[in-house]
PDB file of N, H, CA, C and O in Angstrom:
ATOM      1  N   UNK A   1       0.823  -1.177   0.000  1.00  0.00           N
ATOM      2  CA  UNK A   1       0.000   0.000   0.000  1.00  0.00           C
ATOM      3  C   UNK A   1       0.875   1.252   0.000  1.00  0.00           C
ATOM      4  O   UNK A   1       0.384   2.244  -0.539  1.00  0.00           O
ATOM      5  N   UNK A   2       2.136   1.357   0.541  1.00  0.00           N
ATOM      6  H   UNK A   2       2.534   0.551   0.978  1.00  0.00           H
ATOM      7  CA  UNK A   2       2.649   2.360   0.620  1.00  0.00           C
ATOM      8  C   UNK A   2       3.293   2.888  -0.542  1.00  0.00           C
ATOM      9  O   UNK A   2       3.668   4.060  -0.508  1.00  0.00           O
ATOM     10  N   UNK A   3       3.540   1.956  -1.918  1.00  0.00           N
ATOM     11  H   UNK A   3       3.235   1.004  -1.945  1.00  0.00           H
ATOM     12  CA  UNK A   3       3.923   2.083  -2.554  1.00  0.00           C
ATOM     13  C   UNK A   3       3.176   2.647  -3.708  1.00  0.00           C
ATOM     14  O   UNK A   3       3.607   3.115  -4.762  1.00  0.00           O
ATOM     15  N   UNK A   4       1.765   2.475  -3.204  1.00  0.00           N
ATOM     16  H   UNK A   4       1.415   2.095  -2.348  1.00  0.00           H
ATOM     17  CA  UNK A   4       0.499   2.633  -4.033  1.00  0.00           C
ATOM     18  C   UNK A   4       0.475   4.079  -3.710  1.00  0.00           C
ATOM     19  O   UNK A   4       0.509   4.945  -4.585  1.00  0.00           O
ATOM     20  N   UNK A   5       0.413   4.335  -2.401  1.00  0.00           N
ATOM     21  H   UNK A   5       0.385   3.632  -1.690  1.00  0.00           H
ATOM     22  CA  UNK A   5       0.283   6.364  -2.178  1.00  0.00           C
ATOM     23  C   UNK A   5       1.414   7.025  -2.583  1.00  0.00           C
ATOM     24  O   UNK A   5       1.329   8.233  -2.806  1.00  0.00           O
ATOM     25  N   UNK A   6       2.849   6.239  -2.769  1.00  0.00           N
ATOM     26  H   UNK A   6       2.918   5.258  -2.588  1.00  0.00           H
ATOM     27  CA  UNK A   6       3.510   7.450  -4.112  1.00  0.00           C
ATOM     28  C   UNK A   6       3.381   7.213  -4.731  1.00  0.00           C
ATOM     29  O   UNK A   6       4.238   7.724  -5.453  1.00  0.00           O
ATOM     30  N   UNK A   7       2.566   6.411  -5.483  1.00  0.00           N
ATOM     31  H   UNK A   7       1.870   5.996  -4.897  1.00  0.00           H
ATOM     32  CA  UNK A   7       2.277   6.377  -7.058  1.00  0.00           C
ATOM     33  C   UNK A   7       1.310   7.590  -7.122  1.00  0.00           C
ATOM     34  O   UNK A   7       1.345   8.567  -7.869  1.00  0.00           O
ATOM     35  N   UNK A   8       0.629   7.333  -6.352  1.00  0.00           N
ATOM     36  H   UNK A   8       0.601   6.538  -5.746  1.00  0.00           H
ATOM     37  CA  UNK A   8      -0.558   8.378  -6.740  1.00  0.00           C
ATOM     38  C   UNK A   8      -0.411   9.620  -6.284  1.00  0.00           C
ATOM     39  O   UNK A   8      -1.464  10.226  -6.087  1.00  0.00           O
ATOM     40  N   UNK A   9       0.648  10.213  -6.045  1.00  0.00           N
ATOM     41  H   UNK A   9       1.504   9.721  -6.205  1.00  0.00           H
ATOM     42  CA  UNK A   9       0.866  11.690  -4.959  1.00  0.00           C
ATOM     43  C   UNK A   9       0.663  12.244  -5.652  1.00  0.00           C
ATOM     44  O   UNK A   9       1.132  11.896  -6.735  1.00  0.00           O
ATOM     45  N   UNK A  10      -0.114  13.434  -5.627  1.00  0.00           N
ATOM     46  H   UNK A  10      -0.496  13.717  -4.747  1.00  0.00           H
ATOM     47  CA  UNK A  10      -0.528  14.906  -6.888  1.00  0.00           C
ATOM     48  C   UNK A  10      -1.390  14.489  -7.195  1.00  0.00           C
ATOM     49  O   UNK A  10      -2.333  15.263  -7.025  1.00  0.00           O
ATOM     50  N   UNK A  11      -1.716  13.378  -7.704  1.00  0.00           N
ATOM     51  H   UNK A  11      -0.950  12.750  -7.842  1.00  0.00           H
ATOM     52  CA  UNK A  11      -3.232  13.104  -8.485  1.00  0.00           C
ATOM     53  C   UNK A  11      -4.254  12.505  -7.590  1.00  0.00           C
ATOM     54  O   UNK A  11      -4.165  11.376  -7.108  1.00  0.00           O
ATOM     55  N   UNK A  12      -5.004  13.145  -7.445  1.00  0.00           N
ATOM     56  H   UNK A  12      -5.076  14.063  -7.837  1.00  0.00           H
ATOM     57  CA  UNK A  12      -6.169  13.054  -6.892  1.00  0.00           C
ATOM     58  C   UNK A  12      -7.187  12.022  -7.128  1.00  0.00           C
ATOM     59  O   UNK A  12      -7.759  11.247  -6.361  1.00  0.00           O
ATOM     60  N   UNK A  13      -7.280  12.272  -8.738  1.00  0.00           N
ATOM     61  H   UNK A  13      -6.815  12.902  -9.361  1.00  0.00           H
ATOM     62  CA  UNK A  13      -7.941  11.102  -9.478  1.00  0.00           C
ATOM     63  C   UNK A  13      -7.507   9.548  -8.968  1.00  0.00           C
ATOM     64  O   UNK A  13      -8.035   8.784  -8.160  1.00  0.00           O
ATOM     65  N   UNK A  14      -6.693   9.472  -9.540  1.00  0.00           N
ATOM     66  H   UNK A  14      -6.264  10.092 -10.197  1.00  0.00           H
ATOM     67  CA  UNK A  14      -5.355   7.985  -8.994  1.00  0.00           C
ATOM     68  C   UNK A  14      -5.857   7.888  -7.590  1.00  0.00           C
ATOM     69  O   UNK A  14      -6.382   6.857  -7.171  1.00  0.00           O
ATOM     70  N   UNK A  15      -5.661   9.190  -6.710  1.00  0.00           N
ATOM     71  H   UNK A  15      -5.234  10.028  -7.050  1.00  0.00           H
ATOM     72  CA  UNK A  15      -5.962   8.293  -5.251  1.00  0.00           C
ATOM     73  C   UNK A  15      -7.320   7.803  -5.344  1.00  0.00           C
ATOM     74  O   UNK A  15      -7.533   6.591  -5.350  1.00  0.00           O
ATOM     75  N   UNK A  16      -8.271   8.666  -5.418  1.00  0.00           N
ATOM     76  H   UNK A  16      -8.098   9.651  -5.412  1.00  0.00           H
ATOM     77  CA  UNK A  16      -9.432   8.116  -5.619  1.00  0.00           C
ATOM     78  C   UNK A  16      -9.818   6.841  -6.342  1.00  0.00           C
ATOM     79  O   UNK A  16     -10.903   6.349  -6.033  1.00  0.00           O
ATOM     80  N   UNK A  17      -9.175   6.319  -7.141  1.00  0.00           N
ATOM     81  H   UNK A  17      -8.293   6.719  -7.391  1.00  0.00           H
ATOM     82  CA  UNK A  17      -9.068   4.961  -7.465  1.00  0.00           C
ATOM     83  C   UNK A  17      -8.565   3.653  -7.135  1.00  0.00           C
ATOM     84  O   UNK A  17      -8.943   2.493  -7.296  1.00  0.00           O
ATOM     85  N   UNK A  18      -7.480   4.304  -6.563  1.00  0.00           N
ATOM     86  H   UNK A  18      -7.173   5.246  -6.432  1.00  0.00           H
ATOM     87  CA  UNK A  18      -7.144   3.125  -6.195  1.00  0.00           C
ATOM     88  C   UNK A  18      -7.349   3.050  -4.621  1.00  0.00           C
ATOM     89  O   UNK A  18      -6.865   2.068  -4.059  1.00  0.00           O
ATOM     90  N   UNK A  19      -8.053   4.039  -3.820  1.00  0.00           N
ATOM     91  H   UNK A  19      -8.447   4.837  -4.277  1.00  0.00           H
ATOM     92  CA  UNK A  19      -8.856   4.095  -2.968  1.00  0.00           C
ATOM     93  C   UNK A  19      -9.660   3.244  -2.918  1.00  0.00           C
ATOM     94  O   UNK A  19      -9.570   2.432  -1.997  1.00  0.00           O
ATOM     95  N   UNK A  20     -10.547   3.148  -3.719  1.00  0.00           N
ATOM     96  H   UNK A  20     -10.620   3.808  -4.467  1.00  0.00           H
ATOM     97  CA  UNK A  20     -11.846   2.417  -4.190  1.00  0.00           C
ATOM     98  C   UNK A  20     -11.179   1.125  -4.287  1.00  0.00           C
ATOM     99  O   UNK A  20     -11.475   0.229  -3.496  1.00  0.00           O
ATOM    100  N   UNK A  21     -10.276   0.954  -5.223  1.00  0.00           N
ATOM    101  H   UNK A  21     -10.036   1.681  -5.866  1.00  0.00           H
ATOM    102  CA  UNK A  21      -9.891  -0.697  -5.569  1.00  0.00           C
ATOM    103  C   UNK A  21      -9.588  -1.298  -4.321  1.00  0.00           C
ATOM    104  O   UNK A  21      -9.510  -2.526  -4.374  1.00  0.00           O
ATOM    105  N   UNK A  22      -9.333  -0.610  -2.857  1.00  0.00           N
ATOM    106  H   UNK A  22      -9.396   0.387  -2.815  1.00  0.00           H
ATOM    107  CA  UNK A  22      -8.361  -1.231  -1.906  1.00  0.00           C
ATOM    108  C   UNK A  22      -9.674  -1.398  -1.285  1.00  0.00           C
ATOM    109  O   UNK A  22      -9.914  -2.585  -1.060  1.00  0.00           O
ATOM    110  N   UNK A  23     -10.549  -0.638  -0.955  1.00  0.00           N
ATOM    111  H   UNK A  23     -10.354   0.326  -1.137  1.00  0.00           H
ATOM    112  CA  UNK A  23     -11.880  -0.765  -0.412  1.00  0.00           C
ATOM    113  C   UNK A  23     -12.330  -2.214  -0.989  1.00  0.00           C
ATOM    114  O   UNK A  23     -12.056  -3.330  -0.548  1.00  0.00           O
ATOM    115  N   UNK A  24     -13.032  -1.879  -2.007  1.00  0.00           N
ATOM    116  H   UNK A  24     -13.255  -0.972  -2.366  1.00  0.00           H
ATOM    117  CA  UNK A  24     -13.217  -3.519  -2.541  1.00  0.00           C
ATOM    118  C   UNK A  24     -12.120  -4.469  -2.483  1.00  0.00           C
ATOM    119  O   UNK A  24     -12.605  -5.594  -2.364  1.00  0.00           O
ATOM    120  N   UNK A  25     -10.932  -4.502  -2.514  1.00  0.00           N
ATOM    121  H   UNK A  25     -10.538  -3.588  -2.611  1.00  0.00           H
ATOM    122  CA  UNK A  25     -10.380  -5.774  -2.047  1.00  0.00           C
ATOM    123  C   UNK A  25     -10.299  -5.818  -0.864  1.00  0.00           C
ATOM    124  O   UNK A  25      -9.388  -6.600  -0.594  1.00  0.00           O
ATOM    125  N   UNK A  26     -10.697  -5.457  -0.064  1.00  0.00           N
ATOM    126  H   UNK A  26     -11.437  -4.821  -0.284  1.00  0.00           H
ATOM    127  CA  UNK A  26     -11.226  -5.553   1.536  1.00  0.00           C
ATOM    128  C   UNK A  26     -12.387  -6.875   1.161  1.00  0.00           C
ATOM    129  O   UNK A  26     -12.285  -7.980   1.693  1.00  0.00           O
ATOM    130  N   UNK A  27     -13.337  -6.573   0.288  1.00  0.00           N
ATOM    131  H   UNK A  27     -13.420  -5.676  -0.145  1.00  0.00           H
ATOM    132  CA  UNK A  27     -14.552  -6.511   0.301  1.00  0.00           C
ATOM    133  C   UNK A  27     -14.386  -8.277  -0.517  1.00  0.00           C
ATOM    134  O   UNK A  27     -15.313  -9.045  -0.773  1.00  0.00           O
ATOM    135  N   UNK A  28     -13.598  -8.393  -0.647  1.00  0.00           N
ATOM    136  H   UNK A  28     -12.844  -7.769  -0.439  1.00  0.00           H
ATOM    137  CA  UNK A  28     -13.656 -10.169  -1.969  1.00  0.00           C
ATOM    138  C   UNK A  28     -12.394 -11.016  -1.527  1.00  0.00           C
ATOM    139  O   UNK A  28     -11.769 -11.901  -2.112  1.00  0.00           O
ATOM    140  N   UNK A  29     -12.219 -10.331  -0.074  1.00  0.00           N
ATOM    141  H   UNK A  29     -12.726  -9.613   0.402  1.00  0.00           H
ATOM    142  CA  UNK A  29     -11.206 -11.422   0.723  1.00  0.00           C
ATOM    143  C   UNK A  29     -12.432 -12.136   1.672  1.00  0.00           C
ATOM    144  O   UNK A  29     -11.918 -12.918   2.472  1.00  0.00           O
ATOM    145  N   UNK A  30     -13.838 -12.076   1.788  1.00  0.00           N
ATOM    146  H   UNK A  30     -14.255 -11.441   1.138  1.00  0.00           H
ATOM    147  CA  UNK A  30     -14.620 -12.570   2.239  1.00  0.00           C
ATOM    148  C   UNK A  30     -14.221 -12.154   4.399  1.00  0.00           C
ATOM    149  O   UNK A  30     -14.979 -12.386   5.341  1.00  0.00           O
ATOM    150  N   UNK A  31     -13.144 -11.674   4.428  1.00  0.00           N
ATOM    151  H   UNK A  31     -12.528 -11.486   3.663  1.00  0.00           H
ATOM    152  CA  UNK A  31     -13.144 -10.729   6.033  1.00  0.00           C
ATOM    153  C   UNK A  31     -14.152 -10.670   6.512  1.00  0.00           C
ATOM    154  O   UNK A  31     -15.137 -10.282   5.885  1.00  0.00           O
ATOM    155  N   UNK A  32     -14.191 -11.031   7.740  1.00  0.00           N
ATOM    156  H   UNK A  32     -13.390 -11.345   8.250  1.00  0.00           H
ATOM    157  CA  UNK A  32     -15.177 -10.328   8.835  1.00  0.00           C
ATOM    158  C   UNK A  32     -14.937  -8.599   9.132  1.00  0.00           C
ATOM    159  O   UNK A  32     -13.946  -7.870   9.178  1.00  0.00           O
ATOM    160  N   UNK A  33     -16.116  -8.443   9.267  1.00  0.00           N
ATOM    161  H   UNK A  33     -16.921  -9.035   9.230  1.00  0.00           H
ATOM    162  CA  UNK A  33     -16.375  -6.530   9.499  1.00  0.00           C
ATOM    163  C   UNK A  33     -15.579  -6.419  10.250  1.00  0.00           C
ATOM    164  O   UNK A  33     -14.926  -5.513   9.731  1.00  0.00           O
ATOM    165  N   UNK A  34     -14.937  -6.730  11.414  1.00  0.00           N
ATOM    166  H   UNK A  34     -15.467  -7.466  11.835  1.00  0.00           H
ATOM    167  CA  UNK A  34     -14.039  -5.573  12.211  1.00  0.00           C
ATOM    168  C   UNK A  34     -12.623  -5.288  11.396  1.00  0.00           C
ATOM    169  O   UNK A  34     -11.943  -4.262  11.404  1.00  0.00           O
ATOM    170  N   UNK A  35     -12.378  -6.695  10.602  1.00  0.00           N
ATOM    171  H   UNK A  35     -12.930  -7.528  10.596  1.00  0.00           H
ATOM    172  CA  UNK A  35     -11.393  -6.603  10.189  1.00  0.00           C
ATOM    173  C   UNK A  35     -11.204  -5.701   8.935  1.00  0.00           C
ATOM    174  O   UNK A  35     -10.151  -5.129   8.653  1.00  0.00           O
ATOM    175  N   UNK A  36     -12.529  -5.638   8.112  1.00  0.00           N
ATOM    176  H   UNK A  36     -13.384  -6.102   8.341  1.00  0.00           H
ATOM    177  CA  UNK A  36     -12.048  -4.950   7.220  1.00  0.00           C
ATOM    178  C   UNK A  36     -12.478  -3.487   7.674  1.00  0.00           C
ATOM    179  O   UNK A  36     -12.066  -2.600   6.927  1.00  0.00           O
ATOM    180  N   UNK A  37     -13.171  -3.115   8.675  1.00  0.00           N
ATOM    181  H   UNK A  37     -13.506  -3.837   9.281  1.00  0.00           H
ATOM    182  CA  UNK A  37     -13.040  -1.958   9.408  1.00  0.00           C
ATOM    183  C   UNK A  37     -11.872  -1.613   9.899  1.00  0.00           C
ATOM    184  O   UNK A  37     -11.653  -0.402   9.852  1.00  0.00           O
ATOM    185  N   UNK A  38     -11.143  -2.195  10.303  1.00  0.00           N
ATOM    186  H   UNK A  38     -11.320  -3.178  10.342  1.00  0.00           H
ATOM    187  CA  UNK A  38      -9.695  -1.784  10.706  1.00  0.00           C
ATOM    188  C   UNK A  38      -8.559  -1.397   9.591  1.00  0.00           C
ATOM    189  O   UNK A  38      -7.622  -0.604   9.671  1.00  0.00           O
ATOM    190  N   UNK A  39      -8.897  -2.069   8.746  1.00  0.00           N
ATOM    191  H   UNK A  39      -9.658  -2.713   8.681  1.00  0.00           H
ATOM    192  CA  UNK A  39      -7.864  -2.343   7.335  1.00  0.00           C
ATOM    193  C   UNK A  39      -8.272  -0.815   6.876  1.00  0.00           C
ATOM    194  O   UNK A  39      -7.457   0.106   6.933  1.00  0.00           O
ATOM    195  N   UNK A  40      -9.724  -0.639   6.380  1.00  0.00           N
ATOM    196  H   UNK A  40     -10.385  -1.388   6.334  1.00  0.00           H
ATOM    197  CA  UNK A  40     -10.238   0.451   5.779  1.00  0.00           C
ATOM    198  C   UNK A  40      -9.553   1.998   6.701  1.00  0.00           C
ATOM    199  O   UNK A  40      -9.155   3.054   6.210  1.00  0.00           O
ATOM    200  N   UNK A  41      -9.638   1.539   8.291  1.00  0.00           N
ATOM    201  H   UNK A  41      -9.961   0.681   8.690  1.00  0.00           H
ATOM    202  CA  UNK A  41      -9.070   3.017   8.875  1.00  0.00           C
ATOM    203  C   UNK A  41      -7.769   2.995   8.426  1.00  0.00           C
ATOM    204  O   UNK A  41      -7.471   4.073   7.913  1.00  0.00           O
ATOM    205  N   UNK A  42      -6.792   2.109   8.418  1.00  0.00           N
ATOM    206  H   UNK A  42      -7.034   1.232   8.835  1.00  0.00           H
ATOM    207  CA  UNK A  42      -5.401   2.362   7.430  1.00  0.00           C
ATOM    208  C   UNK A  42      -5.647   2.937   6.009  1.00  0.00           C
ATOM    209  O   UNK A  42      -5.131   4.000   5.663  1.00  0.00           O
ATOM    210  N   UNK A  43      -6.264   2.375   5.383  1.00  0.00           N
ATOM    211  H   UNK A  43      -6.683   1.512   5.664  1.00  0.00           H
ATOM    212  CA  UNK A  43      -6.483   3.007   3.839  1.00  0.00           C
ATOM    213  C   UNK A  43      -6.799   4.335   3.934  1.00  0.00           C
ATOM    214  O   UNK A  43      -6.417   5.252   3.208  1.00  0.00           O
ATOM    215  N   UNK A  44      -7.753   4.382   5.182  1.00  0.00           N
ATOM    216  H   UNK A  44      -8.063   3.637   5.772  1.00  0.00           H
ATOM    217  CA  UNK A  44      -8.274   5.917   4.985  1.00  0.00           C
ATOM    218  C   UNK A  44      -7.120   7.113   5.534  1.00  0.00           C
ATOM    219  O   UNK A  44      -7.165   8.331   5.363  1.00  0.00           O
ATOM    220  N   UNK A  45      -6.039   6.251   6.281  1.00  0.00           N
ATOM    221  H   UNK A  45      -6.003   5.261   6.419  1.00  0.00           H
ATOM    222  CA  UNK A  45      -5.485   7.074   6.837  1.00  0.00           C
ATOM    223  C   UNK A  45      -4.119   7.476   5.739  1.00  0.00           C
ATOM    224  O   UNK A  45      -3.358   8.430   5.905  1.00  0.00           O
ATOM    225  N   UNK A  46      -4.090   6.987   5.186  1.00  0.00           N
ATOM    226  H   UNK A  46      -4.708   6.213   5.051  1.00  0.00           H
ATOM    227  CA  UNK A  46      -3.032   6.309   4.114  1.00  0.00           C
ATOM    228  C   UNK A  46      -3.162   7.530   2.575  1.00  0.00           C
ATOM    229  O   UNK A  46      -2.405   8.374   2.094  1.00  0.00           O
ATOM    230  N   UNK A  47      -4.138   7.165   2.337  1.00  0.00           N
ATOM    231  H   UNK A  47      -4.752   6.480   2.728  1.00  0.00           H
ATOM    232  CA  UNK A  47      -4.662   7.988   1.187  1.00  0.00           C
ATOM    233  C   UNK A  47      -6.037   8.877   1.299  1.00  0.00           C
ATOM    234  O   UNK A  47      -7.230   8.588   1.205  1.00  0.00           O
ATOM    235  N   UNK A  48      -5.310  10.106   1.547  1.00  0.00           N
ATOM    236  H   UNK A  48      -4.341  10.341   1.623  1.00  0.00           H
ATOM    237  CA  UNK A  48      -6.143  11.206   1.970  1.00  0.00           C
ATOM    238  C   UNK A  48      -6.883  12.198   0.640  1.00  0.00           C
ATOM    239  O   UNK A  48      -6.004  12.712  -0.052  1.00  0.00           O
ATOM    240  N   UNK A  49      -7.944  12.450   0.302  1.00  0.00           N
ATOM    241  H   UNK A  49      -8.658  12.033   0.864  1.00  0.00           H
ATOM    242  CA  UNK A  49      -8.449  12.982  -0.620  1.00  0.00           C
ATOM    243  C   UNK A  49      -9.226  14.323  -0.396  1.00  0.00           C
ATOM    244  O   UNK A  49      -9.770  14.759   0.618  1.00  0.00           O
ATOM    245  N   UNK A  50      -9.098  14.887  -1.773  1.00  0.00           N
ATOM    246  H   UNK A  50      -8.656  14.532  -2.597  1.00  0.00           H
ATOM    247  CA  UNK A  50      -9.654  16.546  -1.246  1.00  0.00           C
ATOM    248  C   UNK A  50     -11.326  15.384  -1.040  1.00  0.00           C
ATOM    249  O   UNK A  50     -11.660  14.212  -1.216  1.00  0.00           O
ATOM    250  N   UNK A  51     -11.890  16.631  -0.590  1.00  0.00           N
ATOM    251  H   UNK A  51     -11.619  17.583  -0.447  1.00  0.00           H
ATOM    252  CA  UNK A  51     -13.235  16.655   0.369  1.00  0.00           C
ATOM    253  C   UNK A  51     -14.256  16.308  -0.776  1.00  0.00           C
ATOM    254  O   UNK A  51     -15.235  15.631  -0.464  1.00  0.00           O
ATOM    255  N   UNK A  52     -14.073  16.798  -2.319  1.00  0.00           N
ATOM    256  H   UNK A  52     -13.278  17.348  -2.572  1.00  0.00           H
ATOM    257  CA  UNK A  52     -15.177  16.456  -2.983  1.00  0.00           C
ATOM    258  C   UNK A  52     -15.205  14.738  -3.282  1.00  0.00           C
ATOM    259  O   UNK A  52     -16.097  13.890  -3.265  1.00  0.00           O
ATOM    260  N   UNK A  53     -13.972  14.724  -3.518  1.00  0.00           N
ATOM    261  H   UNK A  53     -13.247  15.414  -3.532  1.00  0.00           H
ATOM    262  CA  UNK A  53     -13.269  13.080  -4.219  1.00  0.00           C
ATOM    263  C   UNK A  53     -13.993  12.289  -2.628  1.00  0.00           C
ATOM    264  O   UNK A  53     -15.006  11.589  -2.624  1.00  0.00           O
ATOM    265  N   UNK A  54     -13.286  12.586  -1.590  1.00  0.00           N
ATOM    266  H   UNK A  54     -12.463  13.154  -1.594  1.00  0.00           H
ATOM    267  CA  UNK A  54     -13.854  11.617  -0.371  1.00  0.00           C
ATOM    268  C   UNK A  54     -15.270  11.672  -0.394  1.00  0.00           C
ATOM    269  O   UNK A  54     -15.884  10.605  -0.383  1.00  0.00           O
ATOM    270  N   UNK A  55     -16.004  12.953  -0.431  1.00  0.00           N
ATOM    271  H   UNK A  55     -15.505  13.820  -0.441  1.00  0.00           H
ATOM    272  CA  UNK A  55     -17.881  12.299  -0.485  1.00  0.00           C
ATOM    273  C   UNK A  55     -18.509  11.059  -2.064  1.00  0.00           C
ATOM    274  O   UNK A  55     -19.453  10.274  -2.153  1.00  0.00           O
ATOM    275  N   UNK A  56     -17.329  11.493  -3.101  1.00  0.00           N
ATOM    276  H   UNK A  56     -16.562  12.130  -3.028  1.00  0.00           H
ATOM    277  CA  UNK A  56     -18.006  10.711  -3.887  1.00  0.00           C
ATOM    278  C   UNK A  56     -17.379   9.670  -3.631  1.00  0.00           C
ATOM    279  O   UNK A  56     -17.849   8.717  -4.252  1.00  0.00           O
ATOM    280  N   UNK A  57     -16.525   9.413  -2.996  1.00  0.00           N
ATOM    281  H   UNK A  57     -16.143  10.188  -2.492  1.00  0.00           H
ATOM    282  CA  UNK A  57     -15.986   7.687  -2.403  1.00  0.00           C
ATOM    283  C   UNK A  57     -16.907   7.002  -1.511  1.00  0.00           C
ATOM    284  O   UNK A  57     -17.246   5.820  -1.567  1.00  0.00           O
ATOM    285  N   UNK A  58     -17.390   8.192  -0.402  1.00  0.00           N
ATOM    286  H   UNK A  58     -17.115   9.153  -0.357  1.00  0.00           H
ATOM    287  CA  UNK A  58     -18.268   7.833   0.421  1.00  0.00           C
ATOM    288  C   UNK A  58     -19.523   7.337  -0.208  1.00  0.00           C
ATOM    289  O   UNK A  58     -19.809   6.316   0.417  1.00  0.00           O
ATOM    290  N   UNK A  59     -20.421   7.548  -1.137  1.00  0.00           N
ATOM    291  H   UNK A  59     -20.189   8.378  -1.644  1.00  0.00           H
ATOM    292  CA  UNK A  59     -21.641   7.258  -1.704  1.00  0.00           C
ATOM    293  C   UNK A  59     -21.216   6.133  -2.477  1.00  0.00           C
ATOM    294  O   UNK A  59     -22.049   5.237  -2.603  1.00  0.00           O
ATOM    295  N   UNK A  60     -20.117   5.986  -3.013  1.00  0.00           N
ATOM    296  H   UNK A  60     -19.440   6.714  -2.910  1.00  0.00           H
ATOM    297  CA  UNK A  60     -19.735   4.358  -3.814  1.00  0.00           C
ATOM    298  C   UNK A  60     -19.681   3.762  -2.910  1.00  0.00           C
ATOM    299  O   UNK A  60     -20.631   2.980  -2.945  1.00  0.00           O
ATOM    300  N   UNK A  61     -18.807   3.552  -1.568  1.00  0.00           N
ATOM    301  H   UNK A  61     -18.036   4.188  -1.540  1.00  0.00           H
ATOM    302  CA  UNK A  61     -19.425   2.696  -0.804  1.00  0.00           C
ATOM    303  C   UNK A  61     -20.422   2.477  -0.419  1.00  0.00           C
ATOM    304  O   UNK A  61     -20.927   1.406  -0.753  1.00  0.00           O
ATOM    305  N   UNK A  62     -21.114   3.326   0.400  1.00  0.00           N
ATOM    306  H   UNK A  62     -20.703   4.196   0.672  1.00  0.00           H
ATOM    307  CA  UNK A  62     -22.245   3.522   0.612  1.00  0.00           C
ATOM    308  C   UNK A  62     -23.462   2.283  -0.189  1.00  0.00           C
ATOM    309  O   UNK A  62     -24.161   1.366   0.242  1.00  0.00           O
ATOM    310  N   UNK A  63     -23.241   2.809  -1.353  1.00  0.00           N
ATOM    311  H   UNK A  63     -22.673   3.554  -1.704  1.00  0.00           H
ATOM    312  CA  UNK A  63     -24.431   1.951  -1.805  1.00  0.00           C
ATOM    313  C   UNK A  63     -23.953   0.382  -2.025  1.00  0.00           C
ATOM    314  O   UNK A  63     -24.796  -0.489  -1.812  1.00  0.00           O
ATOM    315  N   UNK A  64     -22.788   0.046  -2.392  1.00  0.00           N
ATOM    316  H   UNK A  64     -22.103   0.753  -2.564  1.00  0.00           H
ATOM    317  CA  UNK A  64     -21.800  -1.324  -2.357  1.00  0.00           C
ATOM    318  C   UNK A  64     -21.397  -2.200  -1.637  1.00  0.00           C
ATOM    319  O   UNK A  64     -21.053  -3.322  -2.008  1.00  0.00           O
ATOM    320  N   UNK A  65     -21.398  -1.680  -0.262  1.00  0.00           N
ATOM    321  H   UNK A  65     -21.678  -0.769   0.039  1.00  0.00           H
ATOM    322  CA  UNK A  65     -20.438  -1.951   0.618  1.00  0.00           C
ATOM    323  C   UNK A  65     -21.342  -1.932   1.745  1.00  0.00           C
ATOM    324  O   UNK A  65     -21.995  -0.916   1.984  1.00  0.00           O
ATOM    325  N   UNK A  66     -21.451  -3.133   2.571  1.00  0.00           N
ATOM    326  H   UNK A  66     -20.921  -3.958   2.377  1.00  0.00           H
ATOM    327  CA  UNK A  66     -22.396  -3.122   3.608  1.00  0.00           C
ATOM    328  C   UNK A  66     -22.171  -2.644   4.995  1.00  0.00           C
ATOM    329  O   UNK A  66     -23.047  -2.261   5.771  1.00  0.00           O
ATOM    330  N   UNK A  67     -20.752  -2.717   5.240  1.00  0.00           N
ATOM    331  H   UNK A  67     -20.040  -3.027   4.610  1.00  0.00           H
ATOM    332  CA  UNK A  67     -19.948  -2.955   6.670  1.00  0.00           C
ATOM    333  C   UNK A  67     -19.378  -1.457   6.896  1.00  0.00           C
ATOM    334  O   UNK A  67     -18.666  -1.231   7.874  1.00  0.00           O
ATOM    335  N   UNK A  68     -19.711  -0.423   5.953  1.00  0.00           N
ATOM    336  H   UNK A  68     -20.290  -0.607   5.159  1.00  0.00           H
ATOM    337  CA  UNK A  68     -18.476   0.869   6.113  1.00  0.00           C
ATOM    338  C   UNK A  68     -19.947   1.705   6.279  1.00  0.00           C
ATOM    339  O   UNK A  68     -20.837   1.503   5.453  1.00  0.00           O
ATOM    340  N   UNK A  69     -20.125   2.570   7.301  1.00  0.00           N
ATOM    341  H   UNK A  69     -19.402   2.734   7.972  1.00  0.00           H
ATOM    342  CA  UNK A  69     -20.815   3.014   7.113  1.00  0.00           C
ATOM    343  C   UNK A  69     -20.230   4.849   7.106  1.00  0.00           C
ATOM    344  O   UNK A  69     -19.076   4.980   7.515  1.00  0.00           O
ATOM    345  N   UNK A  70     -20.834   5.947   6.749  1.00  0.00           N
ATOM    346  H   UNK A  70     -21.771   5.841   6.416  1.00  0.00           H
ATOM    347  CA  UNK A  70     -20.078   7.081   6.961  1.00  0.00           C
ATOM    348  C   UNK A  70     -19.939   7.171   8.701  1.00  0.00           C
ATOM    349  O   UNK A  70     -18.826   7.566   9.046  1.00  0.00           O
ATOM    350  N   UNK A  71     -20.464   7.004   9.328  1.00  0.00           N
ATOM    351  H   UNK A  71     -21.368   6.683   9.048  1.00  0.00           H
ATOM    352  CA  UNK A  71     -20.289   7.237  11.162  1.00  0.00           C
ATOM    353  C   UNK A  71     -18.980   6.718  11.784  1.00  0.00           C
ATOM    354  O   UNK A  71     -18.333   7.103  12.758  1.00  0.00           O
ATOM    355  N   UNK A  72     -18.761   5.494  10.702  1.00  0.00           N
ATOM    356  H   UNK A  72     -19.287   5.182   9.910  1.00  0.00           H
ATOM    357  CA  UNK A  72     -17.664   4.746  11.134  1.00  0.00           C
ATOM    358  C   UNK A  72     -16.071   5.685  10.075  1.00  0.00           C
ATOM    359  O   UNK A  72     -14.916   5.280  10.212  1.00  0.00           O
TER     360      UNK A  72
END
């Protein structure tokens, strides 16, 4: 993963993608929720996005993703 956030440094887009891709491979390792709740607070902490890119990350999960909720 760490190698994944300098790939993507400056581009916003890129993080936002491969944001998403790390989210879903959370999501098709078949994990139990705490775990991929825990994994996800690294990702989130990891690859930080301006504020518009993070709400439209938030609503792709959102509707996809059962275990992430925005509170969490």
């Amino acid at each position: 993963m760490h190698l994944c956030t300098r790939q993507i440094k400056g581009d916003p887009r890129a993080g936002y993608q491969a944001k998403l891709n790390l989210v879903r491979a959370l999501y098709r390792q078949g994990w139990d929720r705490q775990r991929i709740l825990d994994l996800f607070a690294v990702i989130d902490w990891m690859v930080c996005l301006p504020n518009a890119l993070e709400q439209q990350l938030w609503q792709a999960i959102e509707t996809k993703m059962r275990y992430v909720t925005s509170v969490e």
